[in-house]
Backbone bond lengths (Angstrom), bond angles and torsions (degrees), N, CA, C in turn:
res aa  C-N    CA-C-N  psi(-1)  N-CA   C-N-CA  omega(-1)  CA-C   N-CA-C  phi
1 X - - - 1.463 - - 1.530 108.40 -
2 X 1.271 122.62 132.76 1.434 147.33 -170.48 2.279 89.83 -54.85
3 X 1.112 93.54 134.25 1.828 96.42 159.08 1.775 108.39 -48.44
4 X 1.457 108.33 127.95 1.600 102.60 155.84 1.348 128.82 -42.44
5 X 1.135 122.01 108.83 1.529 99.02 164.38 1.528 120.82 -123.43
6 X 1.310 139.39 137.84 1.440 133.75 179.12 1.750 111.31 -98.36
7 X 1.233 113.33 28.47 1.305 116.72 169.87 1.409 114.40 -154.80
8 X 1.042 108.55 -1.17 1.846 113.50 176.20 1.552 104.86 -91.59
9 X 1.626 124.49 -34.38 1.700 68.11 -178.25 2.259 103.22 -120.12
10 X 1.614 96.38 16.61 1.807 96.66 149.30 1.684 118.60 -64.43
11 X 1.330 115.64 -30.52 1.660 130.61 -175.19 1.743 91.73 -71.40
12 X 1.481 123.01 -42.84 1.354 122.32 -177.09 1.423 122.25 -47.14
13 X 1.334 106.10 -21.35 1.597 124.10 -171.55 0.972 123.87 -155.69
14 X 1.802 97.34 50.56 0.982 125.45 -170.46 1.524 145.69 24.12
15 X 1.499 118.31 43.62 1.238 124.57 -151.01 1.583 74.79 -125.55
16 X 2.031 93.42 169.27 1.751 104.16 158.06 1.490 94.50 -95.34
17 X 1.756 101.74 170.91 1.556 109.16 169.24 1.924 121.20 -55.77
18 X 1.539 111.43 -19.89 1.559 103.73 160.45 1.184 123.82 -68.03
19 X 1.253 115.88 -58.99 1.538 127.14 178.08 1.574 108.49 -34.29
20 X 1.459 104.18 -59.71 1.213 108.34 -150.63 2.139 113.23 -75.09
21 X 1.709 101.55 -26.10 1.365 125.77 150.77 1.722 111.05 -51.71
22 X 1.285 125.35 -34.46 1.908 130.00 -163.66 1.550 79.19 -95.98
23 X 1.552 132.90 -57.07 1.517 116.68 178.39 1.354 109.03 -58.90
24 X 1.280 142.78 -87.13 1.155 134.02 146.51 1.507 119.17 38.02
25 X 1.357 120.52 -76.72 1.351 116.82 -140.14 1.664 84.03 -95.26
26 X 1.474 122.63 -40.36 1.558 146.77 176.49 1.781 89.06 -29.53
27 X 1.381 108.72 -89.01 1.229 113.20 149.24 1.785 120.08 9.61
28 X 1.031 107.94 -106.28 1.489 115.93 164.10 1.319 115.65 -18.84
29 X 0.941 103.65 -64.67 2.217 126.35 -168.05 1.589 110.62 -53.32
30 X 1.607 96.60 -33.25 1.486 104.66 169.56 1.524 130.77 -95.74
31 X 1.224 110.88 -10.35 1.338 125.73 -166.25 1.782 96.02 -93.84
32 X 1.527 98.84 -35.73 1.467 103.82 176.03 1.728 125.46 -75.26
33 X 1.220 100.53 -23.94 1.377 125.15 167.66 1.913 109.17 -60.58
34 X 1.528 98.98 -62.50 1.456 106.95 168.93 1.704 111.80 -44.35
35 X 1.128 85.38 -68.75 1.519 82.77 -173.55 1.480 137.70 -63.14
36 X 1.380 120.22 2.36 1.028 159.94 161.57 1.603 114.46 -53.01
37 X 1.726 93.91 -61.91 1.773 118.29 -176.42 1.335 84.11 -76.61
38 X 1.221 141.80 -51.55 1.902 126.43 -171.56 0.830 100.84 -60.18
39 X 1.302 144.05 -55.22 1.407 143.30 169.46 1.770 121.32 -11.85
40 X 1.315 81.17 -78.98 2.085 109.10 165.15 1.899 102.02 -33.45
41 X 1.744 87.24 -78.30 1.253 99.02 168.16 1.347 126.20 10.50
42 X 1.666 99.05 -88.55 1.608 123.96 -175.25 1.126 117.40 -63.99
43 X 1.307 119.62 -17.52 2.106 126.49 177.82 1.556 104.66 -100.95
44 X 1.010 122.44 -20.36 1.896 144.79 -174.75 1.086 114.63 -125.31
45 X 0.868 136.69 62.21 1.889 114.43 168.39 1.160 165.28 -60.28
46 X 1.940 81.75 -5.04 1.144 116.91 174.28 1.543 113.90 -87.30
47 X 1.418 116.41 5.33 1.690 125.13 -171.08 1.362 101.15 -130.09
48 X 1.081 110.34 149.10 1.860 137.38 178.28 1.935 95.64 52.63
49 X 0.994 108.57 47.00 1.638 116.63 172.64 1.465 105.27 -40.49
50 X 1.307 117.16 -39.49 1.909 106.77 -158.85 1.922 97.86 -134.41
51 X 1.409 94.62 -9.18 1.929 88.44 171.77 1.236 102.12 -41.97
52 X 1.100 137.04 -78.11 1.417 128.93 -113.46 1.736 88.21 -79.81
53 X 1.507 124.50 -51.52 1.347 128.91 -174.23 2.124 98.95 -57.29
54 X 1.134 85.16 -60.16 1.397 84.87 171.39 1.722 126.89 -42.21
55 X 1.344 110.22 -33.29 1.377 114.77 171.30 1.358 115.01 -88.13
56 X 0.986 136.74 -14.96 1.429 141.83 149.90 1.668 130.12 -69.62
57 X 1.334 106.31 -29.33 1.827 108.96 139.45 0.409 132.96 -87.07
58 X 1.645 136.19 12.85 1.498 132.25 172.50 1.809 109.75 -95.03
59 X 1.578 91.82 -28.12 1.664 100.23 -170.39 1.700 104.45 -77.70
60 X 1.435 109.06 -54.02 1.348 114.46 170.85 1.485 115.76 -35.83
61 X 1.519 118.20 -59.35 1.550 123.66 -173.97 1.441 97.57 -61.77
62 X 1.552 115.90 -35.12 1.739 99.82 -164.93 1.896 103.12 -85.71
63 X 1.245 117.34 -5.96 1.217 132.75 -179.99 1.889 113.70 -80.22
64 X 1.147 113.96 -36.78 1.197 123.09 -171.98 1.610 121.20 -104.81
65 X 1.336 102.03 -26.78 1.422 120.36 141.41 1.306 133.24 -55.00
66 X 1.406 119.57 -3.80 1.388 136.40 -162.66 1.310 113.10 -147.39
67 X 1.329 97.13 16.06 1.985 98.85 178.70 1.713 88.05 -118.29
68 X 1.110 83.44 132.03 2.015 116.56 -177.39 1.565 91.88 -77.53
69 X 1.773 126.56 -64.72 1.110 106.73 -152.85 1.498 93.88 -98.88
70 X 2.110 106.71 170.75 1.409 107.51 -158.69 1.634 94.89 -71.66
71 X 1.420 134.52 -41.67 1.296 134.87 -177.68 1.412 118.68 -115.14
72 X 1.734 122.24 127.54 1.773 112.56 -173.21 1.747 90.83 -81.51
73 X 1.406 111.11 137.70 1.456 126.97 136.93 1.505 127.19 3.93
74 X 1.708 110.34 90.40 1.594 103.97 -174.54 1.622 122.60 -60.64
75 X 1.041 89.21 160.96 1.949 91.36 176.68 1.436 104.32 100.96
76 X 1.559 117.85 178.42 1.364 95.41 -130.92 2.030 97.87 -93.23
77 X 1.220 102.31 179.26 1.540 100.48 -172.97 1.408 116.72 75.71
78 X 1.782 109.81 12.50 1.155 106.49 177.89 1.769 102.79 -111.78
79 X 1.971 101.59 -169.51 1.598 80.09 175.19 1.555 138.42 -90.27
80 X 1.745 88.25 -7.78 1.806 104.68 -178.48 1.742 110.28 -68.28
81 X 1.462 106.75 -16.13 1.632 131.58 172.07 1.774 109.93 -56.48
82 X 1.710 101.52 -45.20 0.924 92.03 -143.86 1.918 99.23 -99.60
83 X 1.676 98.81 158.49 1.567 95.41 -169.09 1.954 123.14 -84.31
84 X 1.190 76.30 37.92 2.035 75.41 -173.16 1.140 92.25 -106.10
C-alpha cells in the first residue's frame, strides 16, 4: 500500500488539502441530494424522473471541467477506475 499522504494527491489537481476536502465534501452533498430524488423516485415515479441521471451529469461535467491534467493517474482511486 502506497504511503498516506494528505497532500499528494489534492497537489495532483492542483488543489491544497482544504480546497480539495470543500470539493470533496460538495461532491458528497450532491450525490446525496441525488440520491435522495432516487429514493422519491422508487416510491413515486412520477417525481424526480431525470434527477438522479441528471445529477450524475452534472458531477461528471463539473468533474472534468476541473481536471488540470489531460489524463488522472491509472489504478485505483483514479478516474479511468471510476464507473461514471
Amino acid at each position: 500500500m502506497a504511503q498516506l499522504s494528505f497532500t499528494e494527491h489534492p497537489a495532483s489537481v492542483g488543489e491544497t488539502y482544504g480546497e480539495h476536502m470543500a470539493s470533496a465534501w460538495g461532491f458528497a452533498a450532491r450525490m446525496a441530494l441525488g440520491a435522495g430524488a432516487c429514493f422519491v423516485h422508487g416510491i413515486f415515479p412520477f417525481l424526480c424522473v431525470t434527477t438522479g441521471s441528471g445529477t450524475i451529469r452534472e458531477l461528471y461535467a463539473r468533474m472534468i471541467s476541473h481536471r488540470l491534467r489531460p489524463s488522472a493517474q491509472s489504478g485505483f482511486g483514479s478516474l479511468e477506475s471510476a464507473s461514471l
